[in-house]
C-alpha positions in Angstrom: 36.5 -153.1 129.2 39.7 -152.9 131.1 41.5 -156.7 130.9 44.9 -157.1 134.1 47.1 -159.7 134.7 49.8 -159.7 137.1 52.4 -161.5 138.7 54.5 -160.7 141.6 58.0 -162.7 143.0 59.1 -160.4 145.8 61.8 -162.8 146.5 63.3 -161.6 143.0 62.1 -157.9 143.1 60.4 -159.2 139.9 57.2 -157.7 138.8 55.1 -157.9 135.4 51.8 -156.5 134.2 49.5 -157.3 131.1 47.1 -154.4 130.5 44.1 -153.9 127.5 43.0 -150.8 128.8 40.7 -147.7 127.8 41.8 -144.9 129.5 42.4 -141.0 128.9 44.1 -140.8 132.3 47.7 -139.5 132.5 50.2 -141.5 134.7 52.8 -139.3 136.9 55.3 -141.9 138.4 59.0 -143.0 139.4 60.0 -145.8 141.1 63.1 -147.5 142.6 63.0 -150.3 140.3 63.7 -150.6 136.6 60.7 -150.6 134.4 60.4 -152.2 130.5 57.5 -151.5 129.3 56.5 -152.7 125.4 53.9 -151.2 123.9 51.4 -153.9 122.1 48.7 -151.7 120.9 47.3 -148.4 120.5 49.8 -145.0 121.0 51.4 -143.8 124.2 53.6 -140.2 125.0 56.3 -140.7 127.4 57.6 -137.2 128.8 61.1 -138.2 130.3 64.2 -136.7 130.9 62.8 -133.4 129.4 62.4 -135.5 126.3 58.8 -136.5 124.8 58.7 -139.7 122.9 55.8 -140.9 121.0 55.9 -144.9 121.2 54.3 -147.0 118.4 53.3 -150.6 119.0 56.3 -152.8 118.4 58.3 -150.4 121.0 60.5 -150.9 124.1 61.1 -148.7 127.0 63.1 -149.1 129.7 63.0 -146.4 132.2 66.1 -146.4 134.7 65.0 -146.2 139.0 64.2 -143.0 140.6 63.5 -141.5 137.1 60.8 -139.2 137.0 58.4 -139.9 133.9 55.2 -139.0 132.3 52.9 -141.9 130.3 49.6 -140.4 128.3 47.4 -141.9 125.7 47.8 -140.2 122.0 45.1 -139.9 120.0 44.0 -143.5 120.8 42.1 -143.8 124.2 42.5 -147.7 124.3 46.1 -149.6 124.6 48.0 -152.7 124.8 51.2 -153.4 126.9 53.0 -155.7 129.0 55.0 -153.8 131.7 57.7 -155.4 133.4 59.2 -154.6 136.9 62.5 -155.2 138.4 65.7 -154.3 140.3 69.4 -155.5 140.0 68.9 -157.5 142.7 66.6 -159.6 140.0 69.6 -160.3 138.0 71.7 -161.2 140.1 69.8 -163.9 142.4 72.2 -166.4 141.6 75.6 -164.5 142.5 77.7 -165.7 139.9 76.2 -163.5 136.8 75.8 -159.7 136.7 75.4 -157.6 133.5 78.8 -157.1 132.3 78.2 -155.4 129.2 79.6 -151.5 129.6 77.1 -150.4 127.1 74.5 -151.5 128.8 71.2 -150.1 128.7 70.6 -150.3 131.8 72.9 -147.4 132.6 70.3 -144.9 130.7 68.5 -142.8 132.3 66.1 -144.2 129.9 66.3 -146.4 126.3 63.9 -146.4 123.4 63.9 -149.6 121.3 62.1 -149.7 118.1 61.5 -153.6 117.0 61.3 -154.6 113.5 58.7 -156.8 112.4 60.5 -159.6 112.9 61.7 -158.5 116.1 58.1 -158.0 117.1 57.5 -161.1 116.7 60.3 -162.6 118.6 59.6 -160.3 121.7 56.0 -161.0 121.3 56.4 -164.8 121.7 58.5 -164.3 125.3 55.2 -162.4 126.2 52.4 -165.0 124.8 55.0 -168.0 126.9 55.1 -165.6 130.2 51.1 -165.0 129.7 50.9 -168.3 129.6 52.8 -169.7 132.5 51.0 -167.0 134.8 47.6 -168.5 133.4 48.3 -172.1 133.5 50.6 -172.2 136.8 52.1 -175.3 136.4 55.0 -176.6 139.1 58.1 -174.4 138.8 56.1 -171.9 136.7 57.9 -169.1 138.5 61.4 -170.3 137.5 60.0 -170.5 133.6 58.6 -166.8 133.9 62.1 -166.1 135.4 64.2 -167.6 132.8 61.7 -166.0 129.9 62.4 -162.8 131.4 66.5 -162.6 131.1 65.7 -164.5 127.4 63.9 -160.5 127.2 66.3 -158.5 128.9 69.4 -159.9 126.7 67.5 -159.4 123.8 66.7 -156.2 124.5 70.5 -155.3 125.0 71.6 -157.4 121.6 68.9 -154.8 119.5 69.9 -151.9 121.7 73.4 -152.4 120.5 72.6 -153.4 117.3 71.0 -149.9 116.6 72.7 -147.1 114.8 73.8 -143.6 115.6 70.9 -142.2 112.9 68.5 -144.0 114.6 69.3 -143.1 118.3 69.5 -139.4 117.9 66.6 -139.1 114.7 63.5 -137.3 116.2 60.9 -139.1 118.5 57.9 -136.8 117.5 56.7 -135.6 113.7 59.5 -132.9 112.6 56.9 -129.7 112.3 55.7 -130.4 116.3 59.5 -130.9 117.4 60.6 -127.6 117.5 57.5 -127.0 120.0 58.3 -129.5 122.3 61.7 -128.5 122.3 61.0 -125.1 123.4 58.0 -126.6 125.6 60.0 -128.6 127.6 62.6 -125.6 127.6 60.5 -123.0 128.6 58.0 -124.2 130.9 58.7 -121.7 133.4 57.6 -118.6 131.4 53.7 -117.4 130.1 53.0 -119.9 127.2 50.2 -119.9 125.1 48.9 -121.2 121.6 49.3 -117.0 120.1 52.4 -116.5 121.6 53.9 -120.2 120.3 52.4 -119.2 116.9 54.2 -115.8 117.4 57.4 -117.3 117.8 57.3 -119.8 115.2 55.3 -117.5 112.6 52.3 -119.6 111.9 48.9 -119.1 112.5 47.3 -119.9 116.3 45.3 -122.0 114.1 47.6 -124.3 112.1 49.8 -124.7 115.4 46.7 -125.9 117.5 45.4 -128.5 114.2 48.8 -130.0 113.5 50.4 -130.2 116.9 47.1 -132.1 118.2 47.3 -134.5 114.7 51.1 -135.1 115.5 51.3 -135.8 119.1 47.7 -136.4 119.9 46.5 -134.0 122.7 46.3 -130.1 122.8 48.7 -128.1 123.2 47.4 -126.4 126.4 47.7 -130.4 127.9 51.2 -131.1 126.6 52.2 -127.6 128.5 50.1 -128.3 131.6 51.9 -132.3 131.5 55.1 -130.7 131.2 54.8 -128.5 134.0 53.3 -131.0 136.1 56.1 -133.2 135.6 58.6 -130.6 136.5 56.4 -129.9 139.7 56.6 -133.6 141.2 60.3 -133.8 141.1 60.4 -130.3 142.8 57.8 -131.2 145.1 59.8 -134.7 146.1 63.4 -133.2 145.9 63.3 -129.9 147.1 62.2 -127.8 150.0 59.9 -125.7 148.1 56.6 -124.9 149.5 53.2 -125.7 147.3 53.1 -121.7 146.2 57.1 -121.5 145.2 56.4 -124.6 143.1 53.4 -123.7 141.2 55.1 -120.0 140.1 58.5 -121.9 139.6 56.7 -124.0 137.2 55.0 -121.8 135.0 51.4 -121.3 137.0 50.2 -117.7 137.4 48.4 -118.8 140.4 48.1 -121.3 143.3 44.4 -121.9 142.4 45.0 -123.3 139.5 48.6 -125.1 140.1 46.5 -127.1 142.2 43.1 -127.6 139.9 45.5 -128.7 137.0 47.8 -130.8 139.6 45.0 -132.8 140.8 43.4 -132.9 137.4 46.5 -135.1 136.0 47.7 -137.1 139.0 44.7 -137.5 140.9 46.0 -136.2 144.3 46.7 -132.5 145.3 49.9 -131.1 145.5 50.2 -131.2 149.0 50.0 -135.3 148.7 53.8 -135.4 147.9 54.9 -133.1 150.2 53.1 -134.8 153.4 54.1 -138.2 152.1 58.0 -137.1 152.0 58.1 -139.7 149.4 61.7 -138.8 148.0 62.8 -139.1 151.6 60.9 -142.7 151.7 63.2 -143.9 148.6 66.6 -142.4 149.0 66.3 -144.6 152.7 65.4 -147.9 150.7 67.6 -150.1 149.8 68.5 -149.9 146.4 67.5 -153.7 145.9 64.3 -153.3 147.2 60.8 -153.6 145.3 58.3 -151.4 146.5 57.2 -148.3 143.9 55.8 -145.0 144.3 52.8 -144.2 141.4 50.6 -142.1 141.3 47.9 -143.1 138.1 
């Protein structure tokens, strides 16, 4: 059963979800806000920036505005996390303080942030004290939840610089499945499929199909189809392609089933982005506002 908190300040672009959820769905989203989200239980894949990361509870990601990403269950269908919304606008309500840091992470595209157990715990408290003052709402429970929340962010930025060179370019995925994502996310465009991966990695269709689904979690038929759906929203938003440029551009022998697979992971057809003009809709926002476009 599916357990939601949430809390909204629209005054300070400041947004934050709980979620205990059992899902197998696959989220296709960007927004005009910034987005941390920590991962409290079970395994998530975030396809990003032509990267895939496979986040372990104990995890932080902070995915930059207008940054097109891809969230997916691993090989657990049930998972914990506490998402957390917001825009510079949010840091800046008072005038006088802005991040100042020129490292920050907030200039990333995206940042992954492993915790360490002790870590964990740390972060883990800020949650149970925000949880806590959404639950019990006691007077000037929105300035606690505020001041919790920049307690997060500079902690986040303290064990983002604290991290070393090893650990920010080691691999995000089991080493025998990186080379696969890799060309994956390389090669989208062209025919893939499990005999001609095998074929270019000299192992057996077999082998390929049993350890990529043990290391990342789903089949390698879905990480190719996420891949290439990813690719096709950003096109979709961005560019002036029609439906039928897009689903050849991104690998699809035909329309038919661009748009089966399409509306199989995001839930809409592909002609939802195009009628919506929803890149159009953000470029015209302000940069501080709060609104988000998702798809889930």
């Amino acid at each position: 059963m599916n357990n939601v908190m949430t809390y909204k300040d629209k005054d300070l672009d400041l947004s934050i979800e709980y979620k205990s959820a059992k899902t197998n769905k696959t989220v296709n989203h960007f927004h005009k806000t910034y987005e941390l989200y920590y991962l409290m239980g079970g395994s998530r894949i975030f396809i990003i920036d032509n990267k895939t990361l496979n986040i372990l509870p104990g995890s932080i990601v902070l995915v930059s505005p207008y940054t097109s990403h891809q969230i997916m269950n691993a090989s657990e269908t049930t998972y914990k996390a506490f998402i957390v919304t917001f825009t510079l606008n949010t840091l800046s309500v008072n005038r006088h303080y802005k991040f100042k840091n020129p490292n920050s992470f907030l200039q990333n595209n995206y940042s992954l942030i492993p915790l360490s157990k002790n870590d964990q715990n740390i972060y883990k408290s800020y949650v149970e004290k925000i949880l806590a003052e959404m639950h019990d709402k006691h007077a000037e429970y929105d300035l606690a939840i505020y001041g919790i929340f920049l307690q997060m962010l500079s902690f986040c930025q303290r064990n983002y610089d604290a991290q070393s060179e090893d650990l920010l370019s080691s691999p995000l995925v089991p080493a025998r499945s990186d080379p696969v994502i890799r060309y994956i996310n390389e090669h989208y465009r062209e025919k893939l499929s499990l005999t001609r991966l095998s074929e270019i990695f000299y192992v057996s269709p077999s082998y390929l199909s049993r350890s990529f689904k043990k290391d990342i979690g789903i089949s390698l038929v879905e990480y190719i189809n996420s891949v290439r759906i990813q690719k096709a929203i950003t096109m979709l938003v961005s560019s002036n392609c029609s439906v039928v440029q897009v689903a050849k551009r991104c690998g699809f022998t035909s329309t038919q089933n661009f748009n089966r697979v399409f509306k199989q992971i995001t839930g809409s057809p592909p002609s939802f982005y195009k009628k919506n003009d929803i890149f159009s809709q953000i470029q015209m926002d302000s940069p501080s506002g709060s609104s988000a476009i998702t798809r889930e």
